[in-house]
N, C-alpha and C positions, 0 to 999 in steps of 0.2 A: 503035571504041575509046573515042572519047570520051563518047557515047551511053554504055556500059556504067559507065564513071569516072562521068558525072555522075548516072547510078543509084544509083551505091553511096552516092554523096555523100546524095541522097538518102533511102535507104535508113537510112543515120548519123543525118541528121540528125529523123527520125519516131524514133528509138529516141532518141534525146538527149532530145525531146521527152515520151515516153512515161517517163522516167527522170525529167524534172523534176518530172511530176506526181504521182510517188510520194515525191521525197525534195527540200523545200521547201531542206534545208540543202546537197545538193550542188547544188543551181540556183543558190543562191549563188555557192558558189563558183566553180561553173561562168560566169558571167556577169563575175564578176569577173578570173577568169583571161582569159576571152575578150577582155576589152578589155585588158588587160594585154599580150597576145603579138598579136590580130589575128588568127589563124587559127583559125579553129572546127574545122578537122580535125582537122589538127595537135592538138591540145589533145584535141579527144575519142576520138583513138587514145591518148592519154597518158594520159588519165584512166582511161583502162578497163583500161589494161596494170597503174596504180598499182592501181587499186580490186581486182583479181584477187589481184595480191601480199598486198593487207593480208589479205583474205579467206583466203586458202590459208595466213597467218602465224598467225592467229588460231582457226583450224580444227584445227591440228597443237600449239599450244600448250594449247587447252581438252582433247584428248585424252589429253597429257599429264599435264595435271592430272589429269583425270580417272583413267586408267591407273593412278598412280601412289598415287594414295589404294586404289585398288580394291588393288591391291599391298600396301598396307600391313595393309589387313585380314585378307586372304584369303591362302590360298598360290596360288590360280589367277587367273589374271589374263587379262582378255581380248584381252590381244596375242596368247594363243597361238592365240585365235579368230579372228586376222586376216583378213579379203578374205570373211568369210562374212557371208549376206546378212540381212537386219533380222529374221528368223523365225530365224535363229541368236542377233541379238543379243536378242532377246524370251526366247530358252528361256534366255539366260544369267540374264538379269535376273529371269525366275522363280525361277533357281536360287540366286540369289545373296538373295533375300526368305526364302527357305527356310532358309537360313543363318542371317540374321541371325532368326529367329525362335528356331531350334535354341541360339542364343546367348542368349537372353532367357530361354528355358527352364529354362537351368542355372543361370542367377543365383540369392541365395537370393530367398525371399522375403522381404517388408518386411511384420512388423506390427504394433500397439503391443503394446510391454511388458507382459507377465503375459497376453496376450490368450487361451492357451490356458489358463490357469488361471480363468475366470470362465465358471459355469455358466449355461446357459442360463435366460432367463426366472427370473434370480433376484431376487426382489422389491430394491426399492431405499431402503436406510436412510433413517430419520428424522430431522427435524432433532436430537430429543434423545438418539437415539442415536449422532448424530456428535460431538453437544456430550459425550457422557460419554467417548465416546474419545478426545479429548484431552488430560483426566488422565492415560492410560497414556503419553503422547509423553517421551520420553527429555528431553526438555531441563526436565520438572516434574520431574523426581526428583532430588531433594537427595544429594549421596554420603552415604554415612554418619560417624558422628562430630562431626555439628554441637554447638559449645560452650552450654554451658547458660546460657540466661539471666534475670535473676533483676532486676525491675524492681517498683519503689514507686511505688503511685499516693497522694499526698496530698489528704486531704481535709481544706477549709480550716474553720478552727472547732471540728474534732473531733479526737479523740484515735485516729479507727480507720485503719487500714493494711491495704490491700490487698495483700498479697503474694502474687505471680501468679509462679508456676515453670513454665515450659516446659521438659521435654526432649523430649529424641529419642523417646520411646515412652511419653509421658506426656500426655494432653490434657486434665487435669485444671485446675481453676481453684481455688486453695486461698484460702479467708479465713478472716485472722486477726484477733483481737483483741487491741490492746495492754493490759497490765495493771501494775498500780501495782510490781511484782514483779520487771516487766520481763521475765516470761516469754511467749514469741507459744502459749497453748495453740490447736489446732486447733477453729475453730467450725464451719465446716460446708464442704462441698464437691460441685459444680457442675458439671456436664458442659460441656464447651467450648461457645460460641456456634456458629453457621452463618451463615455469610456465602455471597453472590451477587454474582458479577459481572457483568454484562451486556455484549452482545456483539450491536452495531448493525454491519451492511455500514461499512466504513471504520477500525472502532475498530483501533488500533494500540499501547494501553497495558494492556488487557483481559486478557495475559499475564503483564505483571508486577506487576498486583492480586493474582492469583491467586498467582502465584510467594508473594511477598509473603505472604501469610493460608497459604499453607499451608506453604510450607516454611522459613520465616522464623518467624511468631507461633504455627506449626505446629496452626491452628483448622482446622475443616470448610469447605470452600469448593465453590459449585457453578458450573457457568456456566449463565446464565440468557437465553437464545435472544428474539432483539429481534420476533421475533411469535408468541410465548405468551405467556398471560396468568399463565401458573400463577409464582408466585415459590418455590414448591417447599418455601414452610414456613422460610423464612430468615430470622434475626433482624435483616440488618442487609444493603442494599444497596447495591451501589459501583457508579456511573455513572460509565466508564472514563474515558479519554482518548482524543485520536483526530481521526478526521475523518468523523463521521457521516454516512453518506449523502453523501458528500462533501463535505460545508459546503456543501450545493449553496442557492440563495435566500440566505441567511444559516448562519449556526453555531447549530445544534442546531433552526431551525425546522421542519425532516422530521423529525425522529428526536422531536420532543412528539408526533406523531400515531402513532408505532407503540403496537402493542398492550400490551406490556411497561411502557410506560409511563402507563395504563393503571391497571395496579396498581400500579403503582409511589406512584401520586398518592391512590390507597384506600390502600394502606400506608402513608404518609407521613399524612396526614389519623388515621388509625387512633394515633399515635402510635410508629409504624416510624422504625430508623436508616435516614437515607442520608444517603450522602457520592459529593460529584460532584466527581471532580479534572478541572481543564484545562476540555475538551471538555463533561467533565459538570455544569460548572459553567454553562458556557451552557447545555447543554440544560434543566436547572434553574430558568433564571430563563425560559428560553423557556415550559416547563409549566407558569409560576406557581407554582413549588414555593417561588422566594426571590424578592425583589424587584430592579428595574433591568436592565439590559443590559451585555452584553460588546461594547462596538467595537473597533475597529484600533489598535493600537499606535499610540499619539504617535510619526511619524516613519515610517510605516509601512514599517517592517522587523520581521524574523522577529526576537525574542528566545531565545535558547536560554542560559541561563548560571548558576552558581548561585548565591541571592541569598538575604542576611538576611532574614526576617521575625520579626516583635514578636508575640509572643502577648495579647492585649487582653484574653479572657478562661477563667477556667478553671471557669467553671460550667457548663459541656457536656459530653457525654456523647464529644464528642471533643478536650478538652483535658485531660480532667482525670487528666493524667501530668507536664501542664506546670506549671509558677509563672506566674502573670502577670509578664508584662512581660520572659519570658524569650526570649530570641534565635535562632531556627532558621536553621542554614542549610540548603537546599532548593530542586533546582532549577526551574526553569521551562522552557519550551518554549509557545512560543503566537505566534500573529500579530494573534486579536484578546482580549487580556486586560485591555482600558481599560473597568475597571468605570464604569459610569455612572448614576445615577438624578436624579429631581426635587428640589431642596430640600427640599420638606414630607419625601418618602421616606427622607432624609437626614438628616433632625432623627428622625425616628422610630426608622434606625437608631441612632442616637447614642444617643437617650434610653433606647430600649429595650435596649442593651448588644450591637446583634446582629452588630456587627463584631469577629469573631473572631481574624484576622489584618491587620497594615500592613507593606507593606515599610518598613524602616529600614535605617538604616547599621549598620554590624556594631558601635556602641556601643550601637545601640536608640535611635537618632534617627530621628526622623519629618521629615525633608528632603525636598525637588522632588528634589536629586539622587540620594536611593536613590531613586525610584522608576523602577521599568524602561519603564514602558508609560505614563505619563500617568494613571492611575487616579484618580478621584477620592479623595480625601482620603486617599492611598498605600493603600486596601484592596485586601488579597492573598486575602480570606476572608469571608466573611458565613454569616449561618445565619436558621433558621426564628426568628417568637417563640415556640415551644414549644422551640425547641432540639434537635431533633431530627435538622434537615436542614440538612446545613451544605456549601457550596461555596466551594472552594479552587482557584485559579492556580498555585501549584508544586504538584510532585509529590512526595506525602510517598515515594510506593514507588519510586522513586529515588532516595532517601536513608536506607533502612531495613539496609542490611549495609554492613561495613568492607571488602568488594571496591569499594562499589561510591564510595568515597569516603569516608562519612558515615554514620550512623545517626539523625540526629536527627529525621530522617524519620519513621521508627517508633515512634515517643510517641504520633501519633495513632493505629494500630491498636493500640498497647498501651491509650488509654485508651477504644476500643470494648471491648475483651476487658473493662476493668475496668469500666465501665458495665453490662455486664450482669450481672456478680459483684453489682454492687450492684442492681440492678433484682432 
């Protein structure tokens, strides 16, 4: 009897053994209980009666769960398969794959939008065939009804007047001669100008150029794609607003080396309009079209607001709707509009008259405190010395209709229209 007792003991204690060296954490505890109570039996009868409970608790609850989701899915559930053996629970498990595939079946399916409408191997649009599809886009079409407008450009020294009428179905450019009489007889008349806007990755104001020229001064306008050369035969080029290539290096230093620009710089040399607002004003000075640099706002913050400027002169081909010395207001948007050049560059603009806009106070003062950005000597505007190429900081085409504030904006595309009545 006791031969057999001290077997079993033995017996216990190789399997207590062979337990520790597979589970390092109940050898813990096991050890630690062992000195705690003193009896190794004792304790490893207890431990195996616990460990069997947790085991058979943990067994009957994962079933549970399990069951119970299979329950929710399905109407069959494999409790009703109960006590059958793992080649039952296999053909369930096949069957229940088969289900859920039959269920994926009937879903719809997912595919993009219009995807049955696009023919096979059908060639893929050009860049200027997507640039002319944009004209068609609902947000260029003016309602109909737009009020007639009826603008004088003065020319200083002479007695002639430009009387330019735009309507709604009229693109005509009428010039008159004044007469001692006082009657305006009709002298001659001029098919509208063509304008081009250009449209670099980034540009953001290259919409409402166009808006602007076409369904505001109601002229011909095209968009002109930032890698062709072609300028499509356009009297006059506008270098948007925006964020070229992303102001990536600097503002407008990518966008001098596209092709567009290009010609832009044989046109401009040729004796071509262009006008660069914002963005296009740096790109401008980056291509050598005008002199100095745009840097960072004094204070470097984003300026966004609308602000006076002083017209300085009206012998250009895009002032000449203004008076000298006359007051715009016109907003702005830019983060680096701090014009800058070298003294000598400076005295040459002066001399040579080629600053065309200053911010000032809305009395037409030239103060540190109108100026928004730090700019040298408050310039909002400079031009070529042929006068041809003139870059501007506010945005005239955000101040050209009475929705949108302001019109005094539109003076400058009224004195491109009138400039070439006169050319």
């Amino acid at each position: 009897m006791n031969t057999g007792l001290a077997g079993l003991v033995r017996i216990q204690h190789r399997e207590q053994g062979r337990r520790q060296q597979h589970s390092p954490e109940w050898n813990h505890h096991s050890q630690r209980n062992r000195c705690q109570d003193g009896s190794p039996d004792r304790h490893f009868s207890r431990t195996l009666h616990d460990v069997g409970l947790q085991q058979e608790a943990i067994h009957d609850r994962n079933d549970g769960i399990k069951d119970q989701n299979v329950e929710r899915m399905f109407p069959i559930s494999p409790l009703e398969h109960g006590g059958q053996s793992g080649a039952d629970d296999s053909e369930h498990g096949a069957d229940l794959g088969h289900k859920l595939e039959d269920c994926a079946e009937q879903r719809p399916k997912r595919s993009p939008r219009h995807a049955d409408d696009v023919k096979p191997n059908q060639p893929e649009k050009t860049d200027s065939q997507r640039i002319l599809e944009l004209s068609d886009e609902p947000v260029l079409q003016r309602a109909t009804g737009y009020a007639k407008v009826f603008s004088q450009i003065h020319r200083t020294g002479t007695k002639r007047i430009l009387l330019r009428k735009i309507m709604l179905n009229c693109d005509v450019v009428l010039s008159t001669t004044q007469t001692g009489s006082g009657r305006l007889p009709l002298n001659e008349v001029r098919t509208a100008m063509k304008f081009g806007v250009i449209i670099f990755p980034g540009s953001n104001c290259d919409h409402d150029a166009y808006w602007t020229i076409r369904q505001v001064a109601r002229q011909p306008v095209t968009f002109l794609w930032h890698e062709s050369h072609d300028l499509e035969n356009c009297d006059a080029v506008i270098v948007p607003g925006g964020f070229a290539y992303g102001d990536y290096l600097r503002t407008g230093a990518i966008a001098k080396f596209s092709p567009v620009m290009e010609s832009v710089r044989k046109f401009a040399n040729s004796g071509g309009l262009v006008l660069g607002i914002c963005n296009g004003f740096q790109i401008l000075c980056e291509s050598g079209l005008l002199p100095g640099a745009l840097m960072r706002n004094v204070g470097l913050k984003y300026v966004c607001k609308s602000v006076p400027v002083r017209v300085e002169i009206v012998e250009t081909p895009f002032t000449g709707a203004c008076h000298k010395g006359e007051v715009l207001s016109i907003p702005i948007g830019h983060m680096e509009g701090n014009y800058f050049c070298d003294q000598a560059t400076l005295a040459e603009l002066n001399r040579n008259q080629q600053i065309v806009f200053r911010y000032c106070s809305p009395a037409g003062e030239i103060t540190p405190s109108a100026n928004p950005n730090g700019s040298l000597e408050n310039i909002a505007g400079i031009c070529s010395p042929g006068r041809n190429v003139l870059g501007m900081m506010p945005h005239p085409e955000r101040s050209s209709e009475p929705e949108l504030g302001g019109i005094e904006g539109f003076k400058i595309f009224e004195s491109l229209v009138g400039a070439m009545v006169v050319k």
